[in-house]
mmCIF file of the N, C-alpha and C atoms, coordinates in Angstrom:
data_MODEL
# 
_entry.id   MODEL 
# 
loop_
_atom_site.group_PDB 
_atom_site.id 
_atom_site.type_symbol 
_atom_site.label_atom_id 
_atom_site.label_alt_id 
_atom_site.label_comp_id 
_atom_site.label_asym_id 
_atom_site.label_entity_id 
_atom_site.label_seq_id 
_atom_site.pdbx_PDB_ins_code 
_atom_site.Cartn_x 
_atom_site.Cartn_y 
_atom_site.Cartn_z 
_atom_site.occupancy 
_atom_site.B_iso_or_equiv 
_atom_site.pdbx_formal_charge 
_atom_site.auth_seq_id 
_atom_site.auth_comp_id 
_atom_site.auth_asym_id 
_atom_site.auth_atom_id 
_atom_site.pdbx_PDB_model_num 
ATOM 1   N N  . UNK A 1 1  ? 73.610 96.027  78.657  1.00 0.00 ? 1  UNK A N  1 
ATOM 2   C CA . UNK A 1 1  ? 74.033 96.089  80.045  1.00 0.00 ? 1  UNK A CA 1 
ATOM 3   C C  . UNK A 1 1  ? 73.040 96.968  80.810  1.00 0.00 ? 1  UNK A C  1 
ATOM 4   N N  . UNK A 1 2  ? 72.402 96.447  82.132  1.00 0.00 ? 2  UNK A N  1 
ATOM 5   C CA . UNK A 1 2  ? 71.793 97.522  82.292  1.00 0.00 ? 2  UNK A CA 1 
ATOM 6   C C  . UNK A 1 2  ? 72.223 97.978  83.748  1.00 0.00 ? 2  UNK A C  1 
ATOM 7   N N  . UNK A 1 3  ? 71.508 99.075  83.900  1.00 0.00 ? 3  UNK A N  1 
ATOM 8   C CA . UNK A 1 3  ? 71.883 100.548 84.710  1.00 0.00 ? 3  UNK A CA 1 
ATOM 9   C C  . UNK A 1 3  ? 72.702 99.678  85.898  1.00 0.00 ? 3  UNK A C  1 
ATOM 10  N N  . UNK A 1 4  ? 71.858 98.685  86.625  1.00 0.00 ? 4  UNK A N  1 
ATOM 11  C CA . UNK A 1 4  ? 72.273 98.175  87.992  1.00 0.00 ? 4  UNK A CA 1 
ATOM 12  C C  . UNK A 1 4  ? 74.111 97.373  87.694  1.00 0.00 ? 4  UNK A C  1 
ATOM 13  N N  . UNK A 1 5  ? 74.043 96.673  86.581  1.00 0.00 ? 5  UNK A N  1 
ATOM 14  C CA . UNK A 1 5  ? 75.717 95.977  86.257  1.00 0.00 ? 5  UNK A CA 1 
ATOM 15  C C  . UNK A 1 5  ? 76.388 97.529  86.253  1.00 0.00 ? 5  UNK A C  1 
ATOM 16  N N  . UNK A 1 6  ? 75.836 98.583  85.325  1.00 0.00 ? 6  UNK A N  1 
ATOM 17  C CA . UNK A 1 6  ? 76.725 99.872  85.528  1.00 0.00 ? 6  UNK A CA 1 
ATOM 18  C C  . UNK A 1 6  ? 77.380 100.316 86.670  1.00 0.00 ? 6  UNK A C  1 
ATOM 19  N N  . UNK A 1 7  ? 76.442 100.450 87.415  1.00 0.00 ? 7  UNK A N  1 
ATOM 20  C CA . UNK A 1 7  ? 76.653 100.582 88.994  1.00 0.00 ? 7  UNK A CA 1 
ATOM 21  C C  . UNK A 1 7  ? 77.457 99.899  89.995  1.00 0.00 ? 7  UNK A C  1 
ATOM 22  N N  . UNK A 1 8  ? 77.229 98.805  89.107  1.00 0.00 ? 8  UNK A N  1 
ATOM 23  C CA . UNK A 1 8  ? 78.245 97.697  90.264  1.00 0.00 ? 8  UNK A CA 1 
ATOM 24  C C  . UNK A 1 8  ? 79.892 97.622  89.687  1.00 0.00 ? 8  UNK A C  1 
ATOM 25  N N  . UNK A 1 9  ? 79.953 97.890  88.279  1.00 0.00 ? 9  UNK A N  1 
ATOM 26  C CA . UNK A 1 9  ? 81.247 98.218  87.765  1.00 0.00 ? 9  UNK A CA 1 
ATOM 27  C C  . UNK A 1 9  ? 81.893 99.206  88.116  1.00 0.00 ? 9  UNK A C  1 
ATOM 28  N N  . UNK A 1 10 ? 81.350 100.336 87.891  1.00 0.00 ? 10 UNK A N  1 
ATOM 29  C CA . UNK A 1 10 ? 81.487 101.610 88.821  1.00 0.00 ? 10 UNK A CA 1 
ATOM 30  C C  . UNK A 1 10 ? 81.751 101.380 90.124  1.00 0.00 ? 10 UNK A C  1 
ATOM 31  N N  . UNK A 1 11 ? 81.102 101.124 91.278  1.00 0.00 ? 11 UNK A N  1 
ATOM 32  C CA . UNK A 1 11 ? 81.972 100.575 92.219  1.00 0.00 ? 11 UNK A CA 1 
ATOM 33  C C  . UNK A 1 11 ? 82.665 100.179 92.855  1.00 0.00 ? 11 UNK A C  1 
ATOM 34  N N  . UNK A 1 12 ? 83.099 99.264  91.725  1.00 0.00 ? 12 UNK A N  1 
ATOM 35  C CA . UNK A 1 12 ? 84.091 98.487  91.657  1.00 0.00 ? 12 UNK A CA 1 
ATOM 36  C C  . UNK A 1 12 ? 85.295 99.148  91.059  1.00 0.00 ? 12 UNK A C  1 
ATOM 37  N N  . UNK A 1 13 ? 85.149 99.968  90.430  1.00 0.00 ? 13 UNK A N  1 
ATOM 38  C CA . UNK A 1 13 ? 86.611 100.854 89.779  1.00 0.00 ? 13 UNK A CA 1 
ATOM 39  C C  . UNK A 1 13 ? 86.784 102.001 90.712  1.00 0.00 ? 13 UNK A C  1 
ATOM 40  N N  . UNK A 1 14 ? 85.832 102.696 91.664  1.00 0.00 ? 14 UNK A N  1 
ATOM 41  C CA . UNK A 1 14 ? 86.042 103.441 92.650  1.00 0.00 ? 14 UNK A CA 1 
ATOM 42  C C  . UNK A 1 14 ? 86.691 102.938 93.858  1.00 0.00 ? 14 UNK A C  1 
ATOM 43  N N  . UNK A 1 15 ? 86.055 101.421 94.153  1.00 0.00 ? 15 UNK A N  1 
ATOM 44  C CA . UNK A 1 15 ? 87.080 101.068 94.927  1.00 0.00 ? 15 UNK A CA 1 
ATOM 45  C C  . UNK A 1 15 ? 88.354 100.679 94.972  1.00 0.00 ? 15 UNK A C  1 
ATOM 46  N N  . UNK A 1 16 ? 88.806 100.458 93.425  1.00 0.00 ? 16 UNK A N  1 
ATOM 47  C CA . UNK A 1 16 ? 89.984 99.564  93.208  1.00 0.00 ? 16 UNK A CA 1 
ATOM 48  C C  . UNK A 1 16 ? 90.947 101.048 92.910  1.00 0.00 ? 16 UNK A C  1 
ATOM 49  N N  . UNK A 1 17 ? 90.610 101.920 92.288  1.00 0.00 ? 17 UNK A N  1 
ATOM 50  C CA . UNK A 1 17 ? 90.897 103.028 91.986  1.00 0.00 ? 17 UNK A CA 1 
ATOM 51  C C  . UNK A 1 17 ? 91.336 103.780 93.227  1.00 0.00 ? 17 UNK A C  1 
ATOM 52  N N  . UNK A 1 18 ? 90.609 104.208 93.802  1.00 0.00 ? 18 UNK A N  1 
ATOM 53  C CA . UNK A 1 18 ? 90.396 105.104 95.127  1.00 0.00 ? 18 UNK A CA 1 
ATOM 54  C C  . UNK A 1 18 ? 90.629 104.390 96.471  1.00 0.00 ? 18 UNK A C  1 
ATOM 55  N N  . UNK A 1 19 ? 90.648 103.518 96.676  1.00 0.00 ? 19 UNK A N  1 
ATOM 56  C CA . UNK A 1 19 ? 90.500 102.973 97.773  1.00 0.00 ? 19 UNK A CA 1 
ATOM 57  C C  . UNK A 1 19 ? 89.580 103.917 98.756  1.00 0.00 ? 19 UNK A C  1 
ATOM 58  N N  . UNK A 1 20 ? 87.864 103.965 98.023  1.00 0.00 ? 20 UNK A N  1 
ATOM 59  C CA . UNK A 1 20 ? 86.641 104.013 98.667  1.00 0.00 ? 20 UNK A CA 1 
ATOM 60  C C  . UNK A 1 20 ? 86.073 103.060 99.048  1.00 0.00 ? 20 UNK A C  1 
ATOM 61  N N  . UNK A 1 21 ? 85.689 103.877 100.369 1.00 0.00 ? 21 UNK A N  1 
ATOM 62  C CA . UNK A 1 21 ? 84.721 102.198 101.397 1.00 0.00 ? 21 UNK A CA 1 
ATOM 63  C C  . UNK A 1 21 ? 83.718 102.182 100.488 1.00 0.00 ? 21 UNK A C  1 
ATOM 64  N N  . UNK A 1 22 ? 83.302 100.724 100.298 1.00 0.00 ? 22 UNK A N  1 
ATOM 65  C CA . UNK A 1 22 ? 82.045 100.833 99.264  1.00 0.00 ? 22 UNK A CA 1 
ATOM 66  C C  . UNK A 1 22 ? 80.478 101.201 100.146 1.00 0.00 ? 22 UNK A C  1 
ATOM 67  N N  . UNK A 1 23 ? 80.847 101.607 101.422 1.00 0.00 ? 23 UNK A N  1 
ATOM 68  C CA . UNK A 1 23 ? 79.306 101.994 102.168 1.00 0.00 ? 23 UNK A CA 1 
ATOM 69  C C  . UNK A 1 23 ? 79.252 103.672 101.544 1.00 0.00 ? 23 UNK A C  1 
ATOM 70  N N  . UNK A 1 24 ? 80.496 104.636 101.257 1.00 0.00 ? 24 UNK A N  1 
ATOM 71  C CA . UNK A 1 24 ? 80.511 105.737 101.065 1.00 0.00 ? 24 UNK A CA 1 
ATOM 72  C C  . UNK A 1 24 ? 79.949 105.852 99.479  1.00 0.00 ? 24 UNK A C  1 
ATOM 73  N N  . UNK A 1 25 ? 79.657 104.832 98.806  1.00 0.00 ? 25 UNK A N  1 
ATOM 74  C CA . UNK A 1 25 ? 79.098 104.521 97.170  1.00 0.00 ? 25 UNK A CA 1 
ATOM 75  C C  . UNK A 1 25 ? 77.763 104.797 97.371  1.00 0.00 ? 25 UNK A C  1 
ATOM 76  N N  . UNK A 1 26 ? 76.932 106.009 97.168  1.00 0.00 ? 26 UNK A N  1 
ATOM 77  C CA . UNK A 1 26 ? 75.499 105.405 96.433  1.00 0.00 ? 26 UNK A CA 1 
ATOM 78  C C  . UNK A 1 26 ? 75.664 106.496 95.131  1.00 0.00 ? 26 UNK A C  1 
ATOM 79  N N  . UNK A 1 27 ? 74.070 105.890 94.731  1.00 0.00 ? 27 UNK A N  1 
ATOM 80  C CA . UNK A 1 27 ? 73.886 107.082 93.500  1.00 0.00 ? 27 UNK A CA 1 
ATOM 81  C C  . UNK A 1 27 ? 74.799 108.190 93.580  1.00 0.00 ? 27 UNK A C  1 
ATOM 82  N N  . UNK A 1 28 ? 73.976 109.014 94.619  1.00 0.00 ? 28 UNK A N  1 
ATOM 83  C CA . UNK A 1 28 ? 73.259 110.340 94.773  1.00 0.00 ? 28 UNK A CA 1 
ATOM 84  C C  . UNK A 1 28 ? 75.000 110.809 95.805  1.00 0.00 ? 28 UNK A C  1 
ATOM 85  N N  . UNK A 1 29 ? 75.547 110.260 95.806  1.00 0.00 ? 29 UNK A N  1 
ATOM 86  C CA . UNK A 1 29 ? 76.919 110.576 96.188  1.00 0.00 ? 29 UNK A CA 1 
ATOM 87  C C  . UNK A 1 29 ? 77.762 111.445 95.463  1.00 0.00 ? 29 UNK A C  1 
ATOM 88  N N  . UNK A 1 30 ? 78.262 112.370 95.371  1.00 0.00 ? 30 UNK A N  1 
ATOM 89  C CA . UNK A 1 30 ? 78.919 113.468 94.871  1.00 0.00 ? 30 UNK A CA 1 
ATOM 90  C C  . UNK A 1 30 ? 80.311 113.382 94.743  1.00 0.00 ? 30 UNK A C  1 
ATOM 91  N N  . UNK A 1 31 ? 80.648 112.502 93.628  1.00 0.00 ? 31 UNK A N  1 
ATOM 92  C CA . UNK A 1 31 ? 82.050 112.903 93.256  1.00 0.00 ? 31 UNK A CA 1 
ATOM 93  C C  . UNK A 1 31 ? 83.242 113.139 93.928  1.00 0.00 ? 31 UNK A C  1 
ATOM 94  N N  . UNK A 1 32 ? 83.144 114.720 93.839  1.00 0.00 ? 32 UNK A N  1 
ATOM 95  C CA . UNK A 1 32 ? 84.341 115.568 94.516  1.00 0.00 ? 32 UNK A CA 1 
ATOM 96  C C  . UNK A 1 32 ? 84.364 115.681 96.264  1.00 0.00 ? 32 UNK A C  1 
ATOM 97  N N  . UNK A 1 33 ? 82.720 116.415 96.480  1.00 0.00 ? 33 UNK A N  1 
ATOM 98  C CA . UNK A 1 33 ? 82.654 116.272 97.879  1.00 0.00 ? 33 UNK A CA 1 
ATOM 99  C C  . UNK A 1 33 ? 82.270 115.254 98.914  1.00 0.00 ? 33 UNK A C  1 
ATOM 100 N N  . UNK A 1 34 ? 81.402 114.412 98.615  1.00 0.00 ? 34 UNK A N  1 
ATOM 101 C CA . UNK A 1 34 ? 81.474 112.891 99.121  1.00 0.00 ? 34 UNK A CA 1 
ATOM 102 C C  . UNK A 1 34 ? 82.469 111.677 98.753  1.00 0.00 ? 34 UNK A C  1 
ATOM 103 N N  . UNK A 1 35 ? 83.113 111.778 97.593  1.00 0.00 ? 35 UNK A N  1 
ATOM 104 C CA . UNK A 1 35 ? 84.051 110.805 97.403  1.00 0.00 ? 35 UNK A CA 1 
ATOM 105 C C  . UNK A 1 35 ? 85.749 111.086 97.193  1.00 0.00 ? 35 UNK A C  1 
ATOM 106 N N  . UNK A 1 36 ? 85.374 112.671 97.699  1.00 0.00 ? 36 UNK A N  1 
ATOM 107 C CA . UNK A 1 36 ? 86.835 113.171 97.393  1.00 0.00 ? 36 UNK A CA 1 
ATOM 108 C C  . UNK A 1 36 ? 87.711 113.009 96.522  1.00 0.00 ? 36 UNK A C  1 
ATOM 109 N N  . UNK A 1 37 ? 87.015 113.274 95.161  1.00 0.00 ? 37 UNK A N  1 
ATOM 110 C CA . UNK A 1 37 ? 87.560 112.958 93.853  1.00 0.00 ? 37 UNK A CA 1 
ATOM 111 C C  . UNK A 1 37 ? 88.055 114.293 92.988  1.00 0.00 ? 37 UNK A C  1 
ATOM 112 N N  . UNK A 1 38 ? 89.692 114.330 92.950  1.00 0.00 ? 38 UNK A N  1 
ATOM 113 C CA . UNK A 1 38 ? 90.066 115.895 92.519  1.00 0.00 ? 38 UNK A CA 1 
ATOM 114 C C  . UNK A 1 38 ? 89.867 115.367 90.642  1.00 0.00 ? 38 UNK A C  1 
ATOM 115 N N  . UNK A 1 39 ? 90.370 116.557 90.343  1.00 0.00 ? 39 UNK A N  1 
ATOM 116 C CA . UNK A 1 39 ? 90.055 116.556 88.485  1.00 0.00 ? 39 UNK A CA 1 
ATOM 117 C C  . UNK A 1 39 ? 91.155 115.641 87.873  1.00 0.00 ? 39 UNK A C  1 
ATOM 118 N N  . UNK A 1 40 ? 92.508 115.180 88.720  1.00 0.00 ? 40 UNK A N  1 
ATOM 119 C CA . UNK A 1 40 ? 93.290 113.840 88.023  1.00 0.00 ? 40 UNK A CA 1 
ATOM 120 C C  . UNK A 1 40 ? 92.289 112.559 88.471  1.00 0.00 ? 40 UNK A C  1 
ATOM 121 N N  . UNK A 1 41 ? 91.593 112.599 89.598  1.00 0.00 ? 41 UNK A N  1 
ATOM 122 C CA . UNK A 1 41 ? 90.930 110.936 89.786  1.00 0.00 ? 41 UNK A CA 1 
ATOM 123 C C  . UNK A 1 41 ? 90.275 110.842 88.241  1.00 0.00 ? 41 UNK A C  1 
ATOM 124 N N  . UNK A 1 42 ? 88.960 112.406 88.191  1.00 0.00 ? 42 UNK A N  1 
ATOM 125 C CA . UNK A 1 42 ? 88.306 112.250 87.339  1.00 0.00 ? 42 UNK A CA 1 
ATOM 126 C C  . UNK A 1 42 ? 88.897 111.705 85.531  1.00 0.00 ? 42 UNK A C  1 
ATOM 127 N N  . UNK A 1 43 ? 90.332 112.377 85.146  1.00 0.00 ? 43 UNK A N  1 
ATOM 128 C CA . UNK A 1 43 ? 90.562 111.779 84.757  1.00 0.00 ? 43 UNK A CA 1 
ATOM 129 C C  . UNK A 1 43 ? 91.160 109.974 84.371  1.00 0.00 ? 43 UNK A C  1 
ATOM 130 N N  . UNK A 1 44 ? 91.774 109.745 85.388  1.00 0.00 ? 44 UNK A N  1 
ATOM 131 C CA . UNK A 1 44 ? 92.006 108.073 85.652  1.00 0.00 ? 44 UNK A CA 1 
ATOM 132 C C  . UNK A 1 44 ? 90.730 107.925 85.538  1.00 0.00 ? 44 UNK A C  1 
ATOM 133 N N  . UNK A 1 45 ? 89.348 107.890 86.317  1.00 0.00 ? 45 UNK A N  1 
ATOM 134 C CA . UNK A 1 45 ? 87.938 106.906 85.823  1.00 0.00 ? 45 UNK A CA 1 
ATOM 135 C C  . UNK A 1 45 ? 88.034 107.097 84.736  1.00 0.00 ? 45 UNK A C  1 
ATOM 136 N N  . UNK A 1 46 ? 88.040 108.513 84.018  1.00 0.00 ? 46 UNK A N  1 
ATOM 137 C CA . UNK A 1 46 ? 87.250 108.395 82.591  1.00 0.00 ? 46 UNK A CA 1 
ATOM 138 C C  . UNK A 1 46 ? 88.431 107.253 81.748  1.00 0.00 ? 46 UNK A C  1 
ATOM 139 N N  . UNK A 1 47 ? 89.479 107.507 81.751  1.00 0.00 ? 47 UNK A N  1 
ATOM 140 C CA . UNK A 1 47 ? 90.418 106.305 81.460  1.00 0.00 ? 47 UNK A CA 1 
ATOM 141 C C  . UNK A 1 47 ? 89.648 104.892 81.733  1.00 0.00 ? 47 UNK A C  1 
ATOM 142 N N  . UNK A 1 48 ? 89.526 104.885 82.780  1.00 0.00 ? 48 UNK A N  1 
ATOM 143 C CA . UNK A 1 48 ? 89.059 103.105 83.206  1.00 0.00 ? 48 UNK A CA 1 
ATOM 144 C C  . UNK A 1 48 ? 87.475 103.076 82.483  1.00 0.00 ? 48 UNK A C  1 
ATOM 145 N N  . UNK A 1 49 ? 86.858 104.297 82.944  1.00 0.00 ? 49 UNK A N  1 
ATOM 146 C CA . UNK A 1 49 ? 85.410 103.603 81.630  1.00 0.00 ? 49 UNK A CA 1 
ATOM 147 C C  . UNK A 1 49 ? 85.754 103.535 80.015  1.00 0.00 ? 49 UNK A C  1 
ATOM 148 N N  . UNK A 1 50 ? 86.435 104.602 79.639  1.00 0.00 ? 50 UNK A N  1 
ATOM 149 C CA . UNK A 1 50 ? 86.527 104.192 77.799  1.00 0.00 ? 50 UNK A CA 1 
ATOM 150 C C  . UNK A 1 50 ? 87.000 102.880 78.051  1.00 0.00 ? 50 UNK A C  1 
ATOM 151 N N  . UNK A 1 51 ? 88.186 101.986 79.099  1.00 0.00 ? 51 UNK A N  1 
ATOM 152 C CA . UNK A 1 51 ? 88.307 100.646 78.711  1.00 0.00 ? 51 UNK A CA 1 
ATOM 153 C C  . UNK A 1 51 ? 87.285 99.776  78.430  1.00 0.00 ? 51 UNK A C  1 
ATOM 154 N N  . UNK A 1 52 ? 86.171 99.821  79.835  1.00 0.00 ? 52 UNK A N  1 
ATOM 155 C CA . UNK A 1 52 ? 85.123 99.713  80.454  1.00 0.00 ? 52 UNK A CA 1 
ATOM 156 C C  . UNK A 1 52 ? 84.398 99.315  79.073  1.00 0.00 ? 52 UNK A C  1 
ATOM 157 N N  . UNK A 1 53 ? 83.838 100.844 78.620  1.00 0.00 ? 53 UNK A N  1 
ATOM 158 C CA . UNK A 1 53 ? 82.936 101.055 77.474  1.00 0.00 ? 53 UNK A CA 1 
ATOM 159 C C  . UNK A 1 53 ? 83.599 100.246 76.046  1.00 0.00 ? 53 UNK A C  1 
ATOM 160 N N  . UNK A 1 54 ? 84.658 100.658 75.707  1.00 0.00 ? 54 UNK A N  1 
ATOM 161 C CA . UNK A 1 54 ? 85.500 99.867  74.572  1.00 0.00 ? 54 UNK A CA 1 
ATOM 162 C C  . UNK A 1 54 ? 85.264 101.280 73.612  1.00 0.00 ? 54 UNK A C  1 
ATOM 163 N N  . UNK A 1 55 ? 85.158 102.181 73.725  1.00 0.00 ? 55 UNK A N  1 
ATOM 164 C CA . UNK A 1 55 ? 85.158 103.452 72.865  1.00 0.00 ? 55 UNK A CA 1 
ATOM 165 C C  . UNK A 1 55 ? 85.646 104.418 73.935  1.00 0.00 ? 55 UNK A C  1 
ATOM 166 N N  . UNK A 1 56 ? 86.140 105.476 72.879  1.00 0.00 ? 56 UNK A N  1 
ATOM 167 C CA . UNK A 1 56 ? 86.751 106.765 73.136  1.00 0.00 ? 56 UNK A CA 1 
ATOM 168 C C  . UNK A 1 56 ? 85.956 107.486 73.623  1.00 0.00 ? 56 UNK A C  1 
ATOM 169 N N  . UNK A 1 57 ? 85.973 108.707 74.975  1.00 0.00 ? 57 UNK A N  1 
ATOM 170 C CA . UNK A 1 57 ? 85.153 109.167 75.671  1.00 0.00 ? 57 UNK A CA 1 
ATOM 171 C C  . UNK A 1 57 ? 85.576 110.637 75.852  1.00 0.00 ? 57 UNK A C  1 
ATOM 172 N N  . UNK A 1 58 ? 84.794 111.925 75.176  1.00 0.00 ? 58 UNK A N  1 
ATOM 173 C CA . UNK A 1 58 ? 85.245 112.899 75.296  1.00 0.00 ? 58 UNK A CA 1 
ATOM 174 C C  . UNK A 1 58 ? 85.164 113.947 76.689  1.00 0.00 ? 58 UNK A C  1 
ATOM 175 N N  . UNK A 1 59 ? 85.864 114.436 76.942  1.00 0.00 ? 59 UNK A N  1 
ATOM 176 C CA . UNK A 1 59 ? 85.699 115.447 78.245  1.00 0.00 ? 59 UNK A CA 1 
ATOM 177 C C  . UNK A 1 59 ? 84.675 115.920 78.081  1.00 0.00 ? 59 UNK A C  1 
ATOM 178 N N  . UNK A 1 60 ? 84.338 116.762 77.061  1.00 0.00 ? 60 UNK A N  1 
ATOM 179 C CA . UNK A 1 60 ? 83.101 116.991 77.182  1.00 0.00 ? 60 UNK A CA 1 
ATOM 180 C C  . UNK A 1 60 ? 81.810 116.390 77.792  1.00 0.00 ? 60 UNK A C  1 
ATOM 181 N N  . UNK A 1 61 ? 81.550 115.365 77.280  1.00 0.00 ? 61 UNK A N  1 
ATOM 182 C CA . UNK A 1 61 ? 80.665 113.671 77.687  1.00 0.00 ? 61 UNK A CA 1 
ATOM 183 C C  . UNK A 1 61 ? 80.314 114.378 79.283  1.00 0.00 ? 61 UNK A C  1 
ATOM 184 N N  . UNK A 1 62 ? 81.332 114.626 79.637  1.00 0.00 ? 62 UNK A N  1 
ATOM 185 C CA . UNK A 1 62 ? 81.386 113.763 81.310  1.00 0.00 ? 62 UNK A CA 1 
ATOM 186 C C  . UNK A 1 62 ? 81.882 115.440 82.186  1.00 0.00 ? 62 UNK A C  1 
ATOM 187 N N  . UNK A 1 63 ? 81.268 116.864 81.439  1.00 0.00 ? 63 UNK A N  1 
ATOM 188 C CA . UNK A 1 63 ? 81.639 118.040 82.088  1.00 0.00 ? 63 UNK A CA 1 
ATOM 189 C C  . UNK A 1 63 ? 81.024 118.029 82.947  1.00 0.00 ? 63 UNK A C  1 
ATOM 190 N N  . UNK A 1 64 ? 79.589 117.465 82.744  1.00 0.00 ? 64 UNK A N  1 
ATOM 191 C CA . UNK A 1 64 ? 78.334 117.600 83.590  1.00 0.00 ? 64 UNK A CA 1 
ATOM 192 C C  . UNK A 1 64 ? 77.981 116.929 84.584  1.00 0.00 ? 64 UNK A C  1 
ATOM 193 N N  . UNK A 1 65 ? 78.992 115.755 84.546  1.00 0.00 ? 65 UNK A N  1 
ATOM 194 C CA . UNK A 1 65 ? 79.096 114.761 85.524  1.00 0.00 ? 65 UNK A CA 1 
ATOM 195 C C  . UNK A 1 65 ? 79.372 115.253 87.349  1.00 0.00 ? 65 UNK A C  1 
ATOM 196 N N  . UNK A 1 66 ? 78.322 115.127 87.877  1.00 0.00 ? 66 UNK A N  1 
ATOM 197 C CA . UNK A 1 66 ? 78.639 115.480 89.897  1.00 0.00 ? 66 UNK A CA 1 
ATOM 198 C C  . UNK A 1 66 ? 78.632 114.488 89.931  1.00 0.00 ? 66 UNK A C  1 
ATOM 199 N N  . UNK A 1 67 ? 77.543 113.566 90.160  1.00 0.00 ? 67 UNK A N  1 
ATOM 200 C CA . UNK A 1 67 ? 77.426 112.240 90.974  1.00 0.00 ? 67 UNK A CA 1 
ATOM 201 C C  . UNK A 1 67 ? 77.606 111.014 90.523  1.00 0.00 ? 67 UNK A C  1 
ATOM 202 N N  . UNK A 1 68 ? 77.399 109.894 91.385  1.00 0.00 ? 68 UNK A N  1 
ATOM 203 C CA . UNK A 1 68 ? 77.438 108.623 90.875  1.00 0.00 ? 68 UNK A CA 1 
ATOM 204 C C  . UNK A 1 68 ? 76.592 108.545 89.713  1.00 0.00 ? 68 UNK A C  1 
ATOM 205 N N  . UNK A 1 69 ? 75.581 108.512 90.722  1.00 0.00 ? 69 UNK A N  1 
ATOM 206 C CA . UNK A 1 69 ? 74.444 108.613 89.285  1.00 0.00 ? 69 UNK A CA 1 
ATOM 207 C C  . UNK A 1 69 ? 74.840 109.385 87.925  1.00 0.00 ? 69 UNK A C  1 
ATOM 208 N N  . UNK A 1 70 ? 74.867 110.373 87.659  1.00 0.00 ? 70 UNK A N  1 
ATOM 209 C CA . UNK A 1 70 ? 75.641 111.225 86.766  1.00 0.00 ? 70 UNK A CA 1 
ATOM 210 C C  . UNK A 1 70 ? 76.462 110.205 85.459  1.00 0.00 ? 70 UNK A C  1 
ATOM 211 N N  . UNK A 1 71 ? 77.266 109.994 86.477  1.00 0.00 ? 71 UNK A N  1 
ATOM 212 C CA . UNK A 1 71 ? 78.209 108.720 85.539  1.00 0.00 ? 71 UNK A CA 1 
ATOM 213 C C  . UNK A 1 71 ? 77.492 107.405 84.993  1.00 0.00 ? 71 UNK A C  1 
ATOM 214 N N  . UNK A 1 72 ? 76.675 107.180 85.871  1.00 0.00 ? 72 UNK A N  1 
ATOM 215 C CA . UNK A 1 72 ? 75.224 106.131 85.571  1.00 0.00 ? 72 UNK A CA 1 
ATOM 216 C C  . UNK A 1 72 ? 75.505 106.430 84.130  1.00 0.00 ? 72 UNK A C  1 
ATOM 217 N N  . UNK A 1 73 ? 74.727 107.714 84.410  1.00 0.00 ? 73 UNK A N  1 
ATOM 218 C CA . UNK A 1 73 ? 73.470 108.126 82.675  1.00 0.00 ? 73 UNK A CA 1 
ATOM 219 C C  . UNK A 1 73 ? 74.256 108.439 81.651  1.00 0.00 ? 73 UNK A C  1 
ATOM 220 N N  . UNK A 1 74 ? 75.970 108.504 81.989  1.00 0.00 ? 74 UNK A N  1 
ATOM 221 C CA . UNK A 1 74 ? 76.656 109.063 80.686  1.00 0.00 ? 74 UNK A CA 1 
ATOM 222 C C  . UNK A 1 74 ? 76.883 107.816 80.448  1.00 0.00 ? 74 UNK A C  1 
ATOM 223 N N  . UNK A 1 75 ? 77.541 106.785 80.920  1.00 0.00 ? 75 UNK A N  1 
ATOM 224 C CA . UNK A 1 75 ? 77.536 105.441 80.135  1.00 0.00 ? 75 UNK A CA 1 
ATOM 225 C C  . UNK A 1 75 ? 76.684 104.791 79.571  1.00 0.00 ? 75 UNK A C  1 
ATOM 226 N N  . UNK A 1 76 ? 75.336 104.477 80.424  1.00 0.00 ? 76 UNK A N  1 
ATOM 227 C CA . UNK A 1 76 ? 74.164 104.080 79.760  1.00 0.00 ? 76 UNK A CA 1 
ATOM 228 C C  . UNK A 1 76 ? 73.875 104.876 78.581  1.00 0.00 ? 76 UNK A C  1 
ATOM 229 N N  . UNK A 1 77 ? 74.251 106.263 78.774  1.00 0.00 ? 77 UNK A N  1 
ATOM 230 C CA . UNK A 1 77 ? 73.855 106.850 77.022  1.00 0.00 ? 77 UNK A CA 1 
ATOM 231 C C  . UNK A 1 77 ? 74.878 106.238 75.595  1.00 0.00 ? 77 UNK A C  1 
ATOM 232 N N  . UNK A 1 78 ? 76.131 106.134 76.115  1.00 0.00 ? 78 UNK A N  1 
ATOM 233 C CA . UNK A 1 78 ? 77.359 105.618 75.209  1.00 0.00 ? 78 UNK A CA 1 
ATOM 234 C C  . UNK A 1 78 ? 77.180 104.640 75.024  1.00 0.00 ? 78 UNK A C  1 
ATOM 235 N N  . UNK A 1 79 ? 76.497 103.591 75.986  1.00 0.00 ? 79 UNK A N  1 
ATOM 236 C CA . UNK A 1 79 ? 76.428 102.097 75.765  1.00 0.00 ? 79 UNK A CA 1 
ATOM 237 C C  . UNK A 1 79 ? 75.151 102.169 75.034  1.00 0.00 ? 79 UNK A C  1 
ATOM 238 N N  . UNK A 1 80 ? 74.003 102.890 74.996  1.00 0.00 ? 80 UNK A N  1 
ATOM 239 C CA . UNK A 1 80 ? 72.951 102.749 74.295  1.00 0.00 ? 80 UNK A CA 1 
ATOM 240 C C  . UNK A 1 80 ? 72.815 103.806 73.164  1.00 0.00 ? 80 UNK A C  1 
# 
């Protein structure tokens, strides 16, 4: 799978999730303060990517996670 399908899945679970405008989606978009995402959203995504991914996903994984992008590179690492 590569980075760009990541991205567009991601998107797609932020919007269905969150009800985020998808113009407020890029990379370099920040989580908490651009997407207004408290620490239960963060948990529900990480829920919807282990589906996503098809493996178990530790908190840890994803401490480091700010941005879109962020979430990019932790899946692309799990998926690769």
């Amino acid at each position: 799978m590569t980075r760009d399908e990541i991205y567009e899945t991601l998107k797609g679970f932020l919007i269905e999730l969150f009800e985020i405008p998808e113009e407020h989606i890029s990379l370099d978009a920040h989580l908490a303060d651009d997407l207004d995402l408290d620490s239960i959203d963060a948990v529900d995504l990480v829920l919807k990517l282990q589906e996503f991914i098809g493996r178990k996903v530790s908190a840890e994984q994803f401490r480091s996670v700010r941005t879109v992008g962020d979430v990019i590179d932790q899946v692309d690492a799990l998926l690769n």
